[in-house]
N, C-alpha and C positions, 0 to 999 in steps of 0.2 A: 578315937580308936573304937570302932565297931567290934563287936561280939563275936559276930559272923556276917558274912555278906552272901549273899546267893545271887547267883548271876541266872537269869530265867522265872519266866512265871508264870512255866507250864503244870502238869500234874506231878510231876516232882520238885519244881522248886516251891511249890505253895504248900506240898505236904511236912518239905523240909521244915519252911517256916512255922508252919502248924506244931510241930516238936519241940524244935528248937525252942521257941518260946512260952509254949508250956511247960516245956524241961530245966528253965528259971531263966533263961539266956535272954539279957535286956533291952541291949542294943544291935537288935536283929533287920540290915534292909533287903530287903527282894527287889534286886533291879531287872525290870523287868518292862522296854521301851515301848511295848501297846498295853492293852486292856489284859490281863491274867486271864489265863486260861488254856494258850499251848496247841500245838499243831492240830488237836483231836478236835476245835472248835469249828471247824470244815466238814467233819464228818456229817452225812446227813440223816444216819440211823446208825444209833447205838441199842444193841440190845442184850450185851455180853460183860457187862459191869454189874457184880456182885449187889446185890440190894435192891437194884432198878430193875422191877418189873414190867413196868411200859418200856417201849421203843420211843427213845429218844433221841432228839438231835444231840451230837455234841455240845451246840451251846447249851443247850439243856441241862444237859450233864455236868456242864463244871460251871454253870449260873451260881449255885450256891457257897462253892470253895471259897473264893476270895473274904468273904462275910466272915466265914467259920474261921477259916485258917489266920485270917488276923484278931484274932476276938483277943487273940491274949498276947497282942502288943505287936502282931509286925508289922510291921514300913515297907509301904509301896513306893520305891520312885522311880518315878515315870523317865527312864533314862536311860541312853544304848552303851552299854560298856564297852571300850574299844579294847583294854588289854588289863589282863590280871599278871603280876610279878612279885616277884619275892622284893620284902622290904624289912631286913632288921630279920626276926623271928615272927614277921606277918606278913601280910601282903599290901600291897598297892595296887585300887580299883581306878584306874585312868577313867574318866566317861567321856562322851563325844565331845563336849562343850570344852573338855579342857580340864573341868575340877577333876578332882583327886579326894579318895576317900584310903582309910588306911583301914583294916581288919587282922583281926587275931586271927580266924579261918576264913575258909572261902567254902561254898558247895556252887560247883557249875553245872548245870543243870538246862541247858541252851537246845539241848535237844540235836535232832537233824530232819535233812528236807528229802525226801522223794525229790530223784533227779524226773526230769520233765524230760520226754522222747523230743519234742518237737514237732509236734504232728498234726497238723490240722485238725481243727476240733476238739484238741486234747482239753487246752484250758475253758473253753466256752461249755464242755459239757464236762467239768472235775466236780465230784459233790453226786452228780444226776449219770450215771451210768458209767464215771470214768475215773477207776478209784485204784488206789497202792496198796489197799489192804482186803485180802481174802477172808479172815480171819473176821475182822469187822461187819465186811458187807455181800459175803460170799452165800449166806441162807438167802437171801433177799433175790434169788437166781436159782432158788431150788426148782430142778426139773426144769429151766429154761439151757440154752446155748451161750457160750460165753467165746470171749478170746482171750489168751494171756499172752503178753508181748515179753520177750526176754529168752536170755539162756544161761544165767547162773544158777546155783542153789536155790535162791529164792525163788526166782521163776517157775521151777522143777517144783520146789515144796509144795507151789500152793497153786498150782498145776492141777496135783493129787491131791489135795485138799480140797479145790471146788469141783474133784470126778467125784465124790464122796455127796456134792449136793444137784450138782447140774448134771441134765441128761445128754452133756456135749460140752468137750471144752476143747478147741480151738487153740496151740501152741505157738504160736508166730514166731520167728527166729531167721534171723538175717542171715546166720550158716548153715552148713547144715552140719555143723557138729557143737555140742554142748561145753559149756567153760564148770560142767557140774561134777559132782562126786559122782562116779561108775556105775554105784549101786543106784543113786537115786533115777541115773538117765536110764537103767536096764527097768527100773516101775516105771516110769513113764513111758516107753516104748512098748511094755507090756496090759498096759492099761487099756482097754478096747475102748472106753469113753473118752478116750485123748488121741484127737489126728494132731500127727503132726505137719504145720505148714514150713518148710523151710526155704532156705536161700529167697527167705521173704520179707519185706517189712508193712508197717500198715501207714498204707499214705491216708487215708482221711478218716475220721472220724464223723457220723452226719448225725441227723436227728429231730425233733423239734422242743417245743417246750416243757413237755412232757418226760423228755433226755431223750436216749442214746438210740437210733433202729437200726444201725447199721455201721459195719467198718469194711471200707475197701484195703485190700490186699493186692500190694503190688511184686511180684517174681521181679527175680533179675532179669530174667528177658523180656520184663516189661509187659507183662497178660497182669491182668486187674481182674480180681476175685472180688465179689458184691457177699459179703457172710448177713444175716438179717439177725443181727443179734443185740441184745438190749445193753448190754455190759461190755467191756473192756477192764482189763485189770495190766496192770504195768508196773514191768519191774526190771528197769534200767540202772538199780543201786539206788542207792542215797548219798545224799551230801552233809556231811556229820560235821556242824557248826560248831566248828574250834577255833575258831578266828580270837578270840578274847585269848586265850591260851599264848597265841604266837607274839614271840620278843621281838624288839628291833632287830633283832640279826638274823629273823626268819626262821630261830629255831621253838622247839616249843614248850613251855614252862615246865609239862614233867613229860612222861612215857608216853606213847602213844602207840598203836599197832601201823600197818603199812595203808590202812586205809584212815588212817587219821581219827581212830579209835584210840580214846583213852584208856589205857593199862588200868584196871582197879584190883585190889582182890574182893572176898566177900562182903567184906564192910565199906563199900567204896571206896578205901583209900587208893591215893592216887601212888607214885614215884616222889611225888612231896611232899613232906611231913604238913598238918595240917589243911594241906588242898584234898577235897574231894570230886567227885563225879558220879552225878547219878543219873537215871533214866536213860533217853534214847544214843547221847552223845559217847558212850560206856562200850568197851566191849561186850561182846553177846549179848545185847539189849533184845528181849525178845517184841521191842515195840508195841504195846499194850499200855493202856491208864493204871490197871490196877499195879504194872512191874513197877510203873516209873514210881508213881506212889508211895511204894512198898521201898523201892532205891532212895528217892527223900527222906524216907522215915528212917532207915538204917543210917543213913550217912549223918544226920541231926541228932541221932542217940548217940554219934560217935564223939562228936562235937561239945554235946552235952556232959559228956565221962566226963573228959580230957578237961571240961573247964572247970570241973568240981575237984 
């Protein structure tokens, strides 16, 4: 019987572990089926993480986590967890192969994926000019022209977020009405650094190796728009990895919101005594290293109380 299990071994399940196990907690494993380190290892400039003064790559950035966060005992195994369920007053970690591991707590911590448009050139140039986060890679375009593809909240957010670094940002939007909150569509409509292109989508993405020169933009009636811009940013939603969570009956081990967010309050507790959730897989995750981080470290001092 495990101490705690941690399902992921991105920058919240490594920090978890890091607590956890300095916190006295013995038999602590982080399953976690690649290498540690968590969706942010893609990125190809970081420069917004507390501490780090150079601009680094993501690997960069979490090169040294894995070293640190197990110094004081935690277990890497290299293995995909297929389902987390309740067993007794613990839980049961099913893994791909078949074994089964039993644990006192659980922290899941799996994250989620930027949904993919499908669009020519999207994945050959992802990393080099064709990114989901404004926030991340959105200076790296100061006073250049951009495009952003989408029309929800997030689209709109960081829309107005890179008019703040770019001298032109490009809206792309298959309707032409917005699926966003009123106030945010009436600043983006009012923004003079933001056209917007609608009843449009982008069919290609071009470039060479250097990344991104260009996105063609196609209208519904089929006229092709040539924009010569270095960047694309895209935001089609995410896909919040909760597959471990779902039971043979399809339903899912605790709360979750309507987009397959799991329900926490401030201390990551879940709707299950004992389970938590931290970083991107969480409602209102604001998708960042240092939040997920900060979600591991909270949910592993909870872990910690409770076992004292």
């Amino acid at each position: 019987m495990l101490d705690l299990a941690i399902i992921g071994g991105g920058p919240a399940g490594l920090t978890a572990g890091l607590y956890a196990t300095r916190g006295g907690l013995k038999d602590v494993v982080m399953y976690e089926k690649g290498m540690p380190g968590g969706q942010i290892t893609q990125s190809s400039e970081i420069e917004n993480y507390p501490g780090i003064k150079e601009v680094v790559t993501g690997m960069e950035l979490m090169e040294p986590w894995p070293e640190q966060c197990m110094r004081f005992g935690l277990k890497h195994e290299m293995a995909e967890v297929i389902r987390v369920s309740r067993a007794g007053d613990g839980f049961k970690v099913l893994l791909a192969g078949g074994e089964e591991a039993e644990a006192k707590y659980v922290i899941v911590c799996t994250g989620s994926t930027p949904k993919r448009a499908g669009i020519k050139g999207e994945d050959e140039f992802y990393g080099r000019g064709v990114s989901n986060c404004a926030t991340c890679d959105g200076f790296f375009y100061k006073d250049k022209e951009v495009v952003v593809l989408g029309g929800g909240d997030t689209a709109l957010e960081e829309a107005l977020y890179l008019a703040n670094i770019c001298s032109k940002v490009y809206l792309v939007h298959r309707r032409d009405t917005f699926r966003a909150a009123p106030n945010t569509v009436e600043k983006v409509k009012n923004n003079p650094k933001i056209e917007l292109v609608l009843n449009s989508n982008v069919k290609e993405i071009y470039g060479d190796a250097s990344g991104v020169k260009g996105v063609l933009i196609e209208d519904n009636e089929g006229h092709v728009r040539d924009l010569k811009v270095p960047g694309i940013f895209i935001f089609v939603g995410m896909n919040v990895n909760n597959d471990v969570l779902k039971q043979e009956d399809g339903s899912f081990l605790c709360d979750v919101n309507e987009w397959g967010e799991v329900i926490v309050d401030l201390s990551m507790r879940t709707s299950v005594e004992g389970l938590f959730a931290a970083g991107d897989i969480r409602i209102e995750a604001p998708k960042q290293v240092v939040c997920a981080a900060g979600d591991g470290a909270t949910a592993a001092l909870q872990v910690v109380a409770k076992s004292h």
